[in-house]
C-alpha positions in Angstrom: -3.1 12.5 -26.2 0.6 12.5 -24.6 0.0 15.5 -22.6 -3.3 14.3 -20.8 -2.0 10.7 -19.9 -0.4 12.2 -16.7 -2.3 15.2 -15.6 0.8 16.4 -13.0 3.0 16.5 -15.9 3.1 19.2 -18.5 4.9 17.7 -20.8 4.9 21.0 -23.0 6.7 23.0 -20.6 8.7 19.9 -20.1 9.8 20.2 -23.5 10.1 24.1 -23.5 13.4 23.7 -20.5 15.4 20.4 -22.5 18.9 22.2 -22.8 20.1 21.8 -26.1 19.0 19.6 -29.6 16.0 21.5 -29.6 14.4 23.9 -32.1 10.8 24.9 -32.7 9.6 25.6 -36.3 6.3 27.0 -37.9 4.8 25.6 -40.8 2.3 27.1 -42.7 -0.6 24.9 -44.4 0.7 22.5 -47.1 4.7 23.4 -46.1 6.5 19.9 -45.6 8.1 19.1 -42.5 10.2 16.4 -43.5 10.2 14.2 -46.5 10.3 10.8 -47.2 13.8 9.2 -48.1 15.5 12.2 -45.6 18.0 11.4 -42.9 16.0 10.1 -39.5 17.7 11.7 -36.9 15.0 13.7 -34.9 11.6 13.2 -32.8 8.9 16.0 -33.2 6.6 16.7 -30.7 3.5 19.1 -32.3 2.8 22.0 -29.9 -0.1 23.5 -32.4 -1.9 22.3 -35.2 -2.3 19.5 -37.3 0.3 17.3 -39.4 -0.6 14.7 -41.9 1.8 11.6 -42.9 1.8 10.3 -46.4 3.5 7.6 -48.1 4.9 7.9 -52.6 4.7 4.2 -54.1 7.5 3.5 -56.6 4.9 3.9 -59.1 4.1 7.6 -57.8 0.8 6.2 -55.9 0.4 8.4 -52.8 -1.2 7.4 -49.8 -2.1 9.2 -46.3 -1.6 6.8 -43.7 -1.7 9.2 -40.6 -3.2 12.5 -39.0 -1.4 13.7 -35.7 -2.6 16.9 -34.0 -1.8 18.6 -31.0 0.1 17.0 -28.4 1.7 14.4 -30.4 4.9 13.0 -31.4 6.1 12.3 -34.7 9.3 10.9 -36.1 10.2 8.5 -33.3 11.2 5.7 -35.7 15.0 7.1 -35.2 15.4 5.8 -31.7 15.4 2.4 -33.4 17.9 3.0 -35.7 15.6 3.8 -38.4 18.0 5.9 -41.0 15.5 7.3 -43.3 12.8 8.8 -42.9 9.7 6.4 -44.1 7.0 8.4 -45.2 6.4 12.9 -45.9 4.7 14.7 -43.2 3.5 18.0 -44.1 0.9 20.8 -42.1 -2.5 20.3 -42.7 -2.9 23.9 -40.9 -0.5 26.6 -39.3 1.3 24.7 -37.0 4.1 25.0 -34.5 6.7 21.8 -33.8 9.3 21.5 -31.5 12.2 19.3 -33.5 14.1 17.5 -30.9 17.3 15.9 -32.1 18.0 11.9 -31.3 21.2 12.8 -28.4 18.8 14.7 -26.4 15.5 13.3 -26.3 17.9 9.8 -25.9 19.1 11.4 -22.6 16.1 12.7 -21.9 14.6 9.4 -21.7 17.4 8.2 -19.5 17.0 11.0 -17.0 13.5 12.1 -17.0 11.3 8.9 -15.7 7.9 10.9 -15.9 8.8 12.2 -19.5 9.5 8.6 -20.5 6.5 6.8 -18.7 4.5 9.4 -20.9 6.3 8.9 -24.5 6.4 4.9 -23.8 2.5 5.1 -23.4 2.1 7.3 -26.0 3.9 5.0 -28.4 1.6 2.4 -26.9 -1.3 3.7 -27.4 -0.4 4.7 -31.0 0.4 0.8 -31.5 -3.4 0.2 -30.4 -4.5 2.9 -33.2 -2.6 1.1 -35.7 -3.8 -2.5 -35.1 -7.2 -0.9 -34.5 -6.8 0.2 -38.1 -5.6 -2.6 -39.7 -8.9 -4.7 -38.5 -10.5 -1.8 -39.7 -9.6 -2.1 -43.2 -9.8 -5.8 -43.3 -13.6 -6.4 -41.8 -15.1 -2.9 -42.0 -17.5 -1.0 -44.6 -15.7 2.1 -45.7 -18.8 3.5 -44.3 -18.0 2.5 -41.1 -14.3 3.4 -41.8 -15.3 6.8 -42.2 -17.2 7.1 -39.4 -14.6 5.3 -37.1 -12.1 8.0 -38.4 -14.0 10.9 -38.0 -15.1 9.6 -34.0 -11.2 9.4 -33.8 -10.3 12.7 -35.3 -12.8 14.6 -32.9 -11.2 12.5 -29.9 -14.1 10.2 -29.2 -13.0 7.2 -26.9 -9.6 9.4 -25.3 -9.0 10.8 -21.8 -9.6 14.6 -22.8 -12.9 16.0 -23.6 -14.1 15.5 -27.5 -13.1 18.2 -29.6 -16.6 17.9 -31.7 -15.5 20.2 -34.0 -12.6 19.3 -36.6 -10.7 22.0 -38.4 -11.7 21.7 -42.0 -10.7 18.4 -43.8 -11.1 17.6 -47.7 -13.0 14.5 -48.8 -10.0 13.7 -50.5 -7.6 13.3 -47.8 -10.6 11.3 -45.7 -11.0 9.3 -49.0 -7.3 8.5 -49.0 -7.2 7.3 -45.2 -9.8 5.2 -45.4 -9.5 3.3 -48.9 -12.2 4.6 -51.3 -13.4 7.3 -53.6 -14.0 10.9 -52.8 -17.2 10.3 -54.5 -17.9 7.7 -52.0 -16.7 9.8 -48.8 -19.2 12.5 -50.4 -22.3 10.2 -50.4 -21.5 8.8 -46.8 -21.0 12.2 -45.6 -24.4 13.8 -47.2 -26.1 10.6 -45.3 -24.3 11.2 -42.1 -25.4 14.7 -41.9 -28.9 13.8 -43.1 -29.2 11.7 -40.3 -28.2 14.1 -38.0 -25.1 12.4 -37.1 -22.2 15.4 -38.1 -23.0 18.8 -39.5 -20.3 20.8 -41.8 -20.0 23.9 -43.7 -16.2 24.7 -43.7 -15.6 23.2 -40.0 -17.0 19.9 -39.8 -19.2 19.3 -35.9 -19.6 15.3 -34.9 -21.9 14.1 -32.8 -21.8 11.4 -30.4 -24.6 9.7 -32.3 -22.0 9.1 -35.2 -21.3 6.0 -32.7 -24.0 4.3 -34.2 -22.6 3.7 -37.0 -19.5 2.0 -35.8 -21.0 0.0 -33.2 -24.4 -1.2 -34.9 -25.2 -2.8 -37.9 -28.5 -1.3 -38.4 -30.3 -1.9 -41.2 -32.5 1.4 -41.0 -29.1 3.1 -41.1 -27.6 1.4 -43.8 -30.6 1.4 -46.3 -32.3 4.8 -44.9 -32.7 6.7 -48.5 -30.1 9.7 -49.1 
C-alpha cells in the first residue's frame, strides 16, 4: 500500500540507504517476529511476504486482529511512546522485514519529507481499515465479513492492481478475523465458489464478482441452495 501512494518514491530503496538502526531479518512460516508483552522500540517495514498480528486474552483466548503483506509497516505504536509491544506478530509465509529502530526512523521522519508524507498516509489509511472494520463487525453478516476480507486481502478497492490470487490461507485464521466458526468460513466458502465468485485449491483466486456480496443484499444470493 505504502509503496504505491507516491509513484516517484521507492520507498524500498529508500529504506535500503537509512544509515544506521536498521537490520533486515527472514522469517520462515510460523517463526514469531515479536511477541506480545516485548519491549516497543522498533518500526518494521515488510519487504516480502506476509505477517499476521494476533492478540493472547488473560484467559489464553487468541485472536488475529491483522494481516499485513508486502509493502507495509508494522510496529509503529513506539513512536507514541507505546512501551510494550501490544499484540504477537508472526510470518504467515517466508518473509523478509527490515527492523528499523525508533532513533532513526524518528530522524528519518524529520529529514526525509517524502518518506514521511508516505508513512503519515499509510498510517491513515490503515486508520480507515480499522474503522471500516469495526462497522464491519457491528452491522455486517459474517458472510459478508468474509467476503469483505477476502476483496481486501486480494487488494480490491487500493491504488495497485488486484492481486486475485492469495497465497494459501487456513479457514481458521479467516474464521478468527472475522468472528465465527471455521465450520461457518467452510460453508460460505463452498457457496462462494459455487457461485463462481472465488476458486481455490491450495492458492485461493477472487473474483471481482465477490463484490456482490458486500455491496448487495440479494436474496438469490443469500438463500441460493449450497
Amino acid at each position: 500500500m505504502a509503496k504505491t501512494s507516491n509513484r516517484s518514491f521507492n520507498v524500498n530503496v529508500f529504506l535500503s540507504t537509512v544509515d544506521g538502526g536498521r537490520t533486515i531479518a527472514t522469517y520462515l512460516e510460523n517463526e514469531t517476529v515479536y511477541s506480545q508483552g516485548d519491549p516497543a522500540d522498533s518500526v518494521f517495514y515488510i519487504q516480502k511476504g506476509k505477517v499476521k498480528v494476533s492478540i493472547v486474552s488473560e484467559q489464553g483466548k487468541e485472536a488475529i486482529v491483522a494481516l499485513h503483506q508486502s509493502g507495509d509497516f508494522f510496529g509503529e505504536g513506539c513512536l507514541s511512546g507505546q512501551p510494550l509491544r501490544l499484540a504477537t506478530v508472526s510470518a504467515m509465509v517466508h518473509s523478509v522485514v527490515m527492523r528499523l529502530d525508533r532513533a532513526s526512523i524518528t530522524r528519518v521522519l524529520r529529514e526525509e519529507p517524502k518518506f514521511s508524507e508516505l508513512f503519515i498516509s499509510y498510517l491513515l489509511a490503515r486508520n480507515a481499515r480499522v474503522e471500516g472494520d469495526l462497522v464491519d463487525q457491528l452491522f455486517n453478516s459474517s458472510e459478508k465479513r468474509l467476503a469483505r476480507l477476502l476483496l481486501l486481502m486480494a487488494n480490491f478497492g487500493k491504488e495497485e492492481s488486484p492481486q486475485r490470487v492469495i497465497a494459501n490461507i487456513s479457514q481458521q485464521t479467516l474464521a478468527e478475523m472475522i468472528g465465527t466458526t471455521r465450520s461457518r468460513v467452510s460453508t460460505f466458502m463452498n457457496k462462494f465458489r459455487k457461485l463462481g465468485f472465488i476458486q481455490y485449491n491450495g492458492d485461493l483466486k477472487v473474483h471481482s464478482s465477490l463484490l456482490n456480496v458486500v455491496l448487495h443484499d440479494n436474496p438469490k444470493l443469500r438463500d441460493r441452495d449450497l
